[in-house]
N, C-alpha and C positions, 0 to 999 in steps of 0.2 A: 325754731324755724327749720333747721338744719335735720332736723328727725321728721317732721310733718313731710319735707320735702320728698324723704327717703321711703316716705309713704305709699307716693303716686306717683315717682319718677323709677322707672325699673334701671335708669341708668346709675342711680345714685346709689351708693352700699351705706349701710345703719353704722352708725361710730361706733368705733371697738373699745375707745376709753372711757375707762371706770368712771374718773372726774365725772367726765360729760354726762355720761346718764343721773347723777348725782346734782348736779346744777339743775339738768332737764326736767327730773322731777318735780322740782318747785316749778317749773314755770309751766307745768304740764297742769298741776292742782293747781294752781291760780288759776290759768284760764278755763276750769272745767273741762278739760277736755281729755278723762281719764280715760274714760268707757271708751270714747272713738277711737283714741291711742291704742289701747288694748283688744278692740275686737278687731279694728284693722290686721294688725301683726299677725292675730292670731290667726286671721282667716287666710294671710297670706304665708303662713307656716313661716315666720319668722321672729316671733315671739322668742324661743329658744336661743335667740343671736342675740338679746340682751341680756346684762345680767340680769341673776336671781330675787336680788335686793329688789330691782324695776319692777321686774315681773308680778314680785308678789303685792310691793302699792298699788300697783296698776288692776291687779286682780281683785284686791278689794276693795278701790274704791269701783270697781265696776258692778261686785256685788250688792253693795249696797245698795248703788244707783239701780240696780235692774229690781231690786225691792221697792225702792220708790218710785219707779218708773210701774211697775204693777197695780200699787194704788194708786196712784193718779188715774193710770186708765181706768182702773172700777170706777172713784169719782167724777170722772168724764162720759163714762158711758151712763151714769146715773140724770146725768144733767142733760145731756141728750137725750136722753128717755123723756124727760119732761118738756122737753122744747118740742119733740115727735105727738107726743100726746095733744098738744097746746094748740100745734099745725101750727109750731113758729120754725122759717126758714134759719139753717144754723150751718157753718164751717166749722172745723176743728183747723186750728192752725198751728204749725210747727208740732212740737209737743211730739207725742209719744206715736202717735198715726207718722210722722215724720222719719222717727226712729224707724220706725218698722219698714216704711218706702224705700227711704233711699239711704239706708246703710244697714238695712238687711236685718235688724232685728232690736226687741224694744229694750233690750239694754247697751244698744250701743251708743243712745246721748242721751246722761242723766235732763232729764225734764224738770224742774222745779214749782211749775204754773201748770196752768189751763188758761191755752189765749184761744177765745171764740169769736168768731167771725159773725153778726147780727144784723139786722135792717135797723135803722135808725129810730124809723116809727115804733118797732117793737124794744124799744129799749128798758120802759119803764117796766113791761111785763118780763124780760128778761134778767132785770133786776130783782124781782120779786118771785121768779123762778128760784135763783139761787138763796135766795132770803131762805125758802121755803126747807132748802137743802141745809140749811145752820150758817151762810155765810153774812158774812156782814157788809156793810158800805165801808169801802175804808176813810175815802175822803167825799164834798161832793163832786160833782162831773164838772174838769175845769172848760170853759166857753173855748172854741176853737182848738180842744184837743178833739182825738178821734179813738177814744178807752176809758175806759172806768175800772177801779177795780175793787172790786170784795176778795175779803179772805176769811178762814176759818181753824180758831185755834185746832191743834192736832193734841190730842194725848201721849204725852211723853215726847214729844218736841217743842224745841223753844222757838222752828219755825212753821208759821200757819203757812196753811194752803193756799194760796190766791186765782182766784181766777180774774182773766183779765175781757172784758167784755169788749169788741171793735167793734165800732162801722163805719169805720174807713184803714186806711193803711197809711197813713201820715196826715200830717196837720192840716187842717184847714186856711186857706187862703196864699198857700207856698205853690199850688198848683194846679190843673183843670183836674185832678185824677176824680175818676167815677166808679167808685162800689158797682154802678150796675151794669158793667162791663165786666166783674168777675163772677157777679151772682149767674150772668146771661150764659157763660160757658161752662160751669159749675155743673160735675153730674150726680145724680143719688148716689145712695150708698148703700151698697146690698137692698133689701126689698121695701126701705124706708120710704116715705112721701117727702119728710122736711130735711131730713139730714143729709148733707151735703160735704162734695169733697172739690176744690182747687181742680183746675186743668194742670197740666204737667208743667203749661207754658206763662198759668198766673203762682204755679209756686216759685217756680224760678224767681216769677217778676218782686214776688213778697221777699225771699231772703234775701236777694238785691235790696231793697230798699230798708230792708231790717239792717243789715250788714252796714249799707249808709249810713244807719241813723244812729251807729254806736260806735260810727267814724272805722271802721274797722278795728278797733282797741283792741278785741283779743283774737288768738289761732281759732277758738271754735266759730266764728263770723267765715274765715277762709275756708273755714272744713265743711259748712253744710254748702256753701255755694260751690266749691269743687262737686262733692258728692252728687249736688242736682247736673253737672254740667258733665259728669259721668252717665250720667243718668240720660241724656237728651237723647235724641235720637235725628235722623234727619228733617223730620217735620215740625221739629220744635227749633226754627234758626232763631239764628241773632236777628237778620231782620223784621221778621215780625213781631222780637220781643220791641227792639229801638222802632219802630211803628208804633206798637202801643203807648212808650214811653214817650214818644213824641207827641202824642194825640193828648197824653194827660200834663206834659209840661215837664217830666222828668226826664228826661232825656240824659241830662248833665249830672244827676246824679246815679242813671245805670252808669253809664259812661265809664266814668271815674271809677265809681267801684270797681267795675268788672278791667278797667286799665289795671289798678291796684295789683289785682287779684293775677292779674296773665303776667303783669311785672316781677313779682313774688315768685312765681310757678310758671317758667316758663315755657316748661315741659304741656303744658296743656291747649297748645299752638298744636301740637301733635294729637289730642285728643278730639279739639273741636277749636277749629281757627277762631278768633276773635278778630275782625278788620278794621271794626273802628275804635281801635286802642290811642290814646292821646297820650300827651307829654306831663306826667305829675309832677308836683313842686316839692323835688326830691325825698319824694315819701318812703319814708322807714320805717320796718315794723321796731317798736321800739317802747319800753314800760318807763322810759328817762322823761326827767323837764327838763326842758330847754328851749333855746329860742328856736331849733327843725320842728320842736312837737306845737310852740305856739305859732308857728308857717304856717304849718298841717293843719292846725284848728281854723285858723282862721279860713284858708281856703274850703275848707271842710261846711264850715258854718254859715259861711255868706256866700262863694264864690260855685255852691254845686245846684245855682236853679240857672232855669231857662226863661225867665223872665229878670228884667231888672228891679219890676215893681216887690216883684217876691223878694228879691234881697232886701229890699227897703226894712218890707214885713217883718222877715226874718232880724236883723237889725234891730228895730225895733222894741222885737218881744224881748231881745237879749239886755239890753241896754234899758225895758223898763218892764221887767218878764211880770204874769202871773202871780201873783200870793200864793198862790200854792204853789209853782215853780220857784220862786224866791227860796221858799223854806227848803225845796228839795234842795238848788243850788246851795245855798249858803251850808249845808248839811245843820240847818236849825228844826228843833223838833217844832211840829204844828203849833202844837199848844204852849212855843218858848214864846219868846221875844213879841212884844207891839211892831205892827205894821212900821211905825215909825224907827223905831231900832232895827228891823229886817234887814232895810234897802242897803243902809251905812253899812251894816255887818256884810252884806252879801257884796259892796263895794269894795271894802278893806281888804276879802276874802279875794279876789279877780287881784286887787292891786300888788297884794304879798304872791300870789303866785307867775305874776307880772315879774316883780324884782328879780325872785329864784331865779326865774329863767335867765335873765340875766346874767346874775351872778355865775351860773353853773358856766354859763357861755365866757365869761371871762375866765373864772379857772382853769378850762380846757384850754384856751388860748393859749395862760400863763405857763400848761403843764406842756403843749407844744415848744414853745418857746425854749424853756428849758431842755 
């Protein structure tokens, strides 16, 4: 946090201790966030003010990444061909057109997916679009999600391609949000008919909501939503994002985010005010269990809708989720365990990491004490 910082605040100087960059790197490759790390400094000529060692992990896994970030876009621009042919309406989202916006170039955030943006109705032809390309279904389409996704093994990797299909930008029945509120402001794309790109002010609205929905867990969730908020301009305010987000019921979870985010990075009161910043439930960025990180879930999970009935929802699905959320949760393979042995497993699994937190919260107590 302490280096991202010294990123985008010109008051803050990069640590000079060896240790530091040494610890930093691991948390830099866990959270994927090499390439940003790296074309950041370098664009700000201060690349050279770390060590050697850094420089050169950082330099390759950027290379790599800007490898895989190359084919993906050929595989993206092939699937758009066929959605343009088809005259099916399509978004590219996040992904590598993201790279290239708003951090200046396509190997500045390795991409691992293709997430497309679709109409709902067109979804079965949209499926059979990518059929056509070699991919496959992976699971089927869970009721009350808003994604599907197909993948396609790679030669000479052990990981496939996936593409993730949307139409929508979060769950159904958590809130009013309407797709056709984004498709409405949504412009071409060079001399295309169907291919389509976000307004400046629904991409914002997406890695908000993305950043949400992954509770903020890693630095690259802080890094694209900085980057768009570098990016705004006067006509793109917070108020008419918290309008939109009011209109569809999310209000509570921009909110929060974007609270989060000005908390962390203070310095960006100086870039572009945030006004309606609220009080979090001492949230931390932080890779620990414990009883602050199960606070933060919980607030996270139930407490970031604008409806009561949604938290019910929400509730609900946690406490009696999906079969196919169950297997994700419980980290059980599809094809393990009976319905019947899931639930228990996925019960045990919530209750053992229940205890932990616990426990860790007593030992820190005890190692206070002492």
């Amino acid at each position: 946090m302490e280096l991202v910082k010294a990123l985008y605040d010109p008051q803050s100087a990069l640590p000079n201790d060896k240790k530091y960059y040494e610890n930093a790197i691991l948390g830099i490759e866990l959270d994927g966030i090499s390439s940003q790390v790296y074309f950041l400094l370098k664009e700000q000529g201060r690349l050279d003010q770390t060590p050697s060692f850094f420089q050169a992990r950082l330099k390759e896994t950027y290379e790599k990444g800007l490898y895989q970030n190359l084919f993906i876009k050929n595989q993206m621009n092939l699937i758009l061909k066929e959605f343009e042919d088809e005259r099916l309406d399509v978004i590219a989202l996040k992904g590598v057109n993201f790279a290239e916006k708003y951090f200046g170039h396509i190997g500045a955030r390795i991409t691992s997916d293709i997430d497309l943006l679709i109409r709902l109705e067109d979804l079965e032809k949209a499926i059979d679009i990518a059929k056509s390309l070699g991919f496959l279904l992976e699971k089927e389409v869970i009721p009350g999600y808003f994604h599907c996704s197909l993948s396609k093994e790679l030669p000479h990797s052990k990981i496939p391609l996936v593409v993730e299909l949307h139409w929508s930008l979060i769950k159904e029945h958590t809130s009013k949000f309407s797709a056709e509120d984004i498709w409405n402001k949504s412009t071409l794309v060079g001399q295309f008919s169907y291919i389509k790109e976000l307004s400046p002010q629904h991409t914002f609205y997406m890695i908000l909501l993305h950043g949400w929905r992954h509770n903020l867990d890693s630095l690259k969730y802080f890094l694209d939503i900085i980057q768009v908020i570098y990016q705004m301009d006067d006509e793109h305010d917070y108020e008419i994002l918290l309008k939109l987000a009011k209109s569809h019921q999310t209000l509570k979870r921009i909110t929060r985010t974007l609270s989060i985010v000005y908390q962390q990075f203070p310095y960006l009161d100086h870039v572009k005010k945030f006004p309606n910043k609220r009080a979090t439930i001492s949230w931390e960025f932080s890779s620990s269990k414990g009883l602050k990180q199960l606070i933060k879930f919980i607030d996270y999970k139930f407490f970031s809708f604008d409806m009561a009935k949604h938290s019910l929802i929400e509730l609900f699905r946690w406490i009696w989720p999906s079969k196919m959320d169950a297997y994700s949760q419980s980290g059980e393979d599809y094809q393990g365990p009976s319905v019947f042995k899931l639930y228990p497993l996925l019960y045990k699994k919530r209750f053992t990491k229940l205890i932990e937190a616990r426990r860790l919260k007593s030992l820190r107590s005890g190692n206070r004490e002492e």
